[in-house]
Short mmCIF file of the C-alpha atoms (twelve columns), coordinates in Angstrom:
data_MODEL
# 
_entry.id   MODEL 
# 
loop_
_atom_site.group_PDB 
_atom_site.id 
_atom_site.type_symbol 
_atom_site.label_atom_id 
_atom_site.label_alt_id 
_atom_site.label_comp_id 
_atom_site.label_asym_id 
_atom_site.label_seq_id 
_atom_site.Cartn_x 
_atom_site.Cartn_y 
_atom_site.Cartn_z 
_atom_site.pdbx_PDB_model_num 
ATOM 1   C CA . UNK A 1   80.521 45.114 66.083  1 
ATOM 2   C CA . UNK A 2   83.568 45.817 67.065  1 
ATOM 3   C CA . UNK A 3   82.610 49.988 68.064  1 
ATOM 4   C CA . UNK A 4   79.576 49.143 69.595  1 
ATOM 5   C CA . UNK A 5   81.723 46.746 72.025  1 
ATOM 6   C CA . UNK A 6   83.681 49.291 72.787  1 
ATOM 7   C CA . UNK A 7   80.836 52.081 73.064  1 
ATOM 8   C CA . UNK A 8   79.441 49.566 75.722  1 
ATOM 9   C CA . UNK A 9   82.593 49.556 77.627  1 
ATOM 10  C CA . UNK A 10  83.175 53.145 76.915  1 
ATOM 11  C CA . UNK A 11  79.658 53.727 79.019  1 
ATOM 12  C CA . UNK A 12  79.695 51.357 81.758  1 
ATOM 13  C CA . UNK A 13  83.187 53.130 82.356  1 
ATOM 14  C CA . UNK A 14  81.405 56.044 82.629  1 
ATOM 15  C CA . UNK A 15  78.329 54.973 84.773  1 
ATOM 16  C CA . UNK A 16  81.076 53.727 86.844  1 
ATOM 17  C CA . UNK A 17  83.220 56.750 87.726  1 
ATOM 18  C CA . UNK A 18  79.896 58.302 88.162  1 
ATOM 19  C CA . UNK A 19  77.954 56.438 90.256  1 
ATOM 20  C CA . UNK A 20  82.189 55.816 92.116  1 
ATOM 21  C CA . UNK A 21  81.935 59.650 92.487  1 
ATOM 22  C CA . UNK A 22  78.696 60.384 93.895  1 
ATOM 23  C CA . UNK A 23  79.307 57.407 96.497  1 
ATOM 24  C CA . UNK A 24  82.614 58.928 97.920  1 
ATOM 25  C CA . UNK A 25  81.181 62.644 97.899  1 
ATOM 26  C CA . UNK A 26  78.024 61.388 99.966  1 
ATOM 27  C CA . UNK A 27  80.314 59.679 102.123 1 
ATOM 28  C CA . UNK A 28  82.174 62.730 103.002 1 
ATOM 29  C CA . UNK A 29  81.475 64.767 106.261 1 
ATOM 30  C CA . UNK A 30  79.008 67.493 106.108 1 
ATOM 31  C CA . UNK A 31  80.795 70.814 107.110 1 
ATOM 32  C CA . UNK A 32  77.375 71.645 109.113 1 
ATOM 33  C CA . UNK A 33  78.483 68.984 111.654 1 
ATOM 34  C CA . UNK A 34  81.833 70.009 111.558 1 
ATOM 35  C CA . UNK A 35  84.151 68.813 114.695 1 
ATOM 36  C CA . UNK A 36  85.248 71.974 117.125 1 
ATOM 37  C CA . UNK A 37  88.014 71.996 119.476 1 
ATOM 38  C CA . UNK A 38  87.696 70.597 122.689 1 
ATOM 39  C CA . UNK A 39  85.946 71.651 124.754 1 
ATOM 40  C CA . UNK A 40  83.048 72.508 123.225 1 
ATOM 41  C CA . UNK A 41  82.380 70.395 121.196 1 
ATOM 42  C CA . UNK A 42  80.232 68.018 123.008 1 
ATOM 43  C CA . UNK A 43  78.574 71.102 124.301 1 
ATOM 44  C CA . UNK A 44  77.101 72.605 120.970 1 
ATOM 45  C CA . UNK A 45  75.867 69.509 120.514 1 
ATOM 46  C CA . UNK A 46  73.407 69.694 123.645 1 
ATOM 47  C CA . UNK A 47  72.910 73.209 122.585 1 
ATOM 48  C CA . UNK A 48  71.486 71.738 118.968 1 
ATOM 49  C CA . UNK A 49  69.900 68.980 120.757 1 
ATOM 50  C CA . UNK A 50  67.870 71.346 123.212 1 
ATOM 51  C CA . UNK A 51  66.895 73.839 119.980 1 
ATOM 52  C CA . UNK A 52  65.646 70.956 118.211 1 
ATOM 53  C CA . UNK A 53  63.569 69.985 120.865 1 
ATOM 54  C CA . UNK A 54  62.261 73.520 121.346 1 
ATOM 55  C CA . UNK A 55  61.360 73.394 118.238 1 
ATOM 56  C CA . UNK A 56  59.551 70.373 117.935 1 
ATOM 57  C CA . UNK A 57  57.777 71.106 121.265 1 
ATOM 58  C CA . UNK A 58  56.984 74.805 120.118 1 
ATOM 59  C CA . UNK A 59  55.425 73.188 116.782 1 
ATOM 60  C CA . UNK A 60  53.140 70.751 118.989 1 
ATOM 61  C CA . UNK A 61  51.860 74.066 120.437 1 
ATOM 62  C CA . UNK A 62  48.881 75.907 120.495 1 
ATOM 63  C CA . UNK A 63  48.632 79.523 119.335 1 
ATOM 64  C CA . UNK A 64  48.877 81.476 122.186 1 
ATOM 65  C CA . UNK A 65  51.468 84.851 122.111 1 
ATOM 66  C CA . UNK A 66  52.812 84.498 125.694 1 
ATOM 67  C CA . UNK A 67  53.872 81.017 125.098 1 
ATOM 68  C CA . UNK A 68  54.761 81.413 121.790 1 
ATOM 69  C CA . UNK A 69  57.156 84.192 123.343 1 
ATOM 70  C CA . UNK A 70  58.402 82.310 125.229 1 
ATOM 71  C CA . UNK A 71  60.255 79.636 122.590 1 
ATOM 72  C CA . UNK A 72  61.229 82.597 121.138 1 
ATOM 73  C CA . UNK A 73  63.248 83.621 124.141 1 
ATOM 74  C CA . UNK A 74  65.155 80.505 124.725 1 
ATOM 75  C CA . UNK A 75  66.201 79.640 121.353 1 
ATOM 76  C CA . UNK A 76  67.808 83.562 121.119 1 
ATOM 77  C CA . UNK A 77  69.486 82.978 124.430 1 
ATOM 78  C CA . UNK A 78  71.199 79.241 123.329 1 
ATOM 79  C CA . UNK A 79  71.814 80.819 120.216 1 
ATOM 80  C CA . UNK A 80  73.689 83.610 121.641 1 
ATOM 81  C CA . UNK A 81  75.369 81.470 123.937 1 
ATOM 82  C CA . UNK A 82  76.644 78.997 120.756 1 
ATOM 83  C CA . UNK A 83  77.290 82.007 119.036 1 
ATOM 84  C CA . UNK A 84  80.216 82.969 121.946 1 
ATOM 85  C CA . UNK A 85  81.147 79.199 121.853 1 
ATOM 86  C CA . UNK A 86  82.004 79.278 118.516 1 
ATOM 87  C CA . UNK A 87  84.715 82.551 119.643 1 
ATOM 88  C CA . UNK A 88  85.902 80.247 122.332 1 
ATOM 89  C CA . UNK A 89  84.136 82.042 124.778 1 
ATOM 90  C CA . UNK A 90  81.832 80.271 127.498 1 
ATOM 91  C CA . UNK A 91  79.222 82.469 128.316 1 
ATOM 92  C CA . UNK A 92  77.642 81.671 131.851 1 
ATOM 93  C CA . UNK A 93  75.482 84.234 132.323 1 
ATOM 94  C CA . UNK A 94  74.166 83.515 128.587 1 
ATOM 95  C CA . UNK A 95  73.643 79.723 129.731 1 
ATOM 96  C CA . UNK A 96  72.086 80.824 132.867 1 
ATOM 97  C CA . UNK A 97  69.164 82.849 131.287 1 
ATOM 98  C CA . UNK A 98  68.637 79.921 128.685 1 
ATOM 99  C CA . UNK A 99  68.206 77.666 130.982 1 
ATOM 100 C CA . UNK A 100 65.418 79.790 133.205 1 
ATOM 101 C CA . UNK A 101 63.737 80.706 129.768 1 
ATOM 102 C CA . UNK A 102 63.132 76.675 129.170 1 
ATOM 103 C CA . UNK A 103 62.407 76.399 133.053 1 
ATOM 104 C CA . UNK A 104 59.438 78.813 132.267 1 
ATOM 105 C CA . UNK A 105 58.496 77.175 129.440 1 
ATOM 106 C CA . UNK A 106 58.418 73.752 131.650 1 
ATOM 107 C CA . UNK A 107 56.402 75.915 134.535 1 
ATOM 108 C CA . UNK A 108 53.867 77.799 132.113 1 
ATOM 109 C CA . UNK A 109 53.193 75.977 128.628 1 
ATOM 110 C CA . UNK A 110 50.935 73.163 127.781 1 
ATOM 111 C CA . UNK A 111 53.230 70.643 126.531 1 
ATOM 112 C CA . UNK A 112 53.178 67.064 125.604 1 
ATOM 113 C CA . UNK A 113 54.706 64.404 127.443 1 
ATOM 114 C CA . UNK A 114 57.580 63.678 125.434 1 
ATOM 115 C CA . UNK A 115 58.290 67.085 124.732 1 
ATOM 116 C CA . UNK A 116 57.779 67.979 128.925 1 
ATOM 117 C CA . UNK A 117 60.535 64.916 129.316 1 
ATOM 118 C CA . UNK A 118 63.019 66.388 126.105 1 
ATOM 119 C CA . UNK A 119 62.979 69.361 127.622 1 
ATOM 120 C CA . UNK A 120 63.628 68.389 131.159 1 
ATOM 121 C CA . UNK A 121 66.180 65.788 130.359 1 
ATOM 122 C CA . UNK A 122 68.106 69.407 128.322 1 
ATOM 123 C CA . UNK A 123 67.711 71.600 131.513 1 
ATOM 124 C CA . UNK A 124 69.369 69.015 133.630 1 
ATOM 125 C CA . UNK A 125 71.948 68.395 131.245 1 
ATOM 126 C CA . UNK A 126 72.709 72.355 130.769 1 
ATOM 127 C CA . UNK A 127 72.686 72.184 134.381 1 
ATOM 128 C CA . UNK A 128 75.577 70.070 134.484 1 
ATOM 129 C CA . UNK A 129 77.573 71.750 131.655 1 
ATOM 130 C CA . UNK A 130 77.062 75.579 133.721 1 
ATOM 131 C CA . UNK A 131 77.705 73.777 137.008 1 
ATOM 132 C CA . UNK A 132 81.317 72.230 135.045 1 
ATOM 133 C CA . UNK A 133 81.581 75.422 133.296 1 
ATOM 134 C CA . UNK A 134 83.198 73.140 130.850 1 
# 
């Protein structure tokens, strides 16, 4: 009797350090969200925010090339533009043509309402951030 007691003990010891473990590594930041120096760190976030919402828009989307083409364009411009952020380097001109690429895709796609307001609500607020040049 006296074994199995301490088997028991032996594996809720166990099950504890375990389940201890797994609680403080889920707990720990992801290094995909990782904090970057000021100043731009508040601005890759719009720049995720925006490519999220070009994506969810560009998935609502009908088939078409030309508007298809045109997702394609803005996410490659915000992603070279975050790419230069990440080297410290704020690209205006970069931020500039992203910004006219989603304008176009405001002017010229079909979109949904909430995606049409997303998207609007991320030109304005690009607006702000090239206008600050941060």
């Amino acid at each position: 009797m006296r074994s199995f007691n301490g088997l028991v003990v032996a594996v809720f010891i166990g099950l504890g350090l375990t389940v201890g473990g797994a609680i403080s590594l889920s707990a720990a930041p992801s290094p995909r969200y990782q904090e970057y120096p000021a100043p731009y760190g508040d601005l890759r976030g719009l720049v995720d925010r925006t490519q999220t919402d070009l994506r969810a828009a560009a998935d609502l989307e009908t088939n078409k090339e030309k508007e298809r083409e045109r997702y394609r364009s803005a996410q490659g411009h915000l992603s070279s533009f975050d790419r230069h952020l990440t080297k410290g380097h704020f690209d205006k001109s970069e931020l500039h043509k992203s910004i006219d690429e989603i304008q176009s895709i405001l002017d010229h796609n079909v979109l949904q309402a909430s995606s049409r307001d997303a998207l609007m609500r991320d030109v304005t607020d690009l607006k702000i951030a090239r206008d600050r040049r941060y």
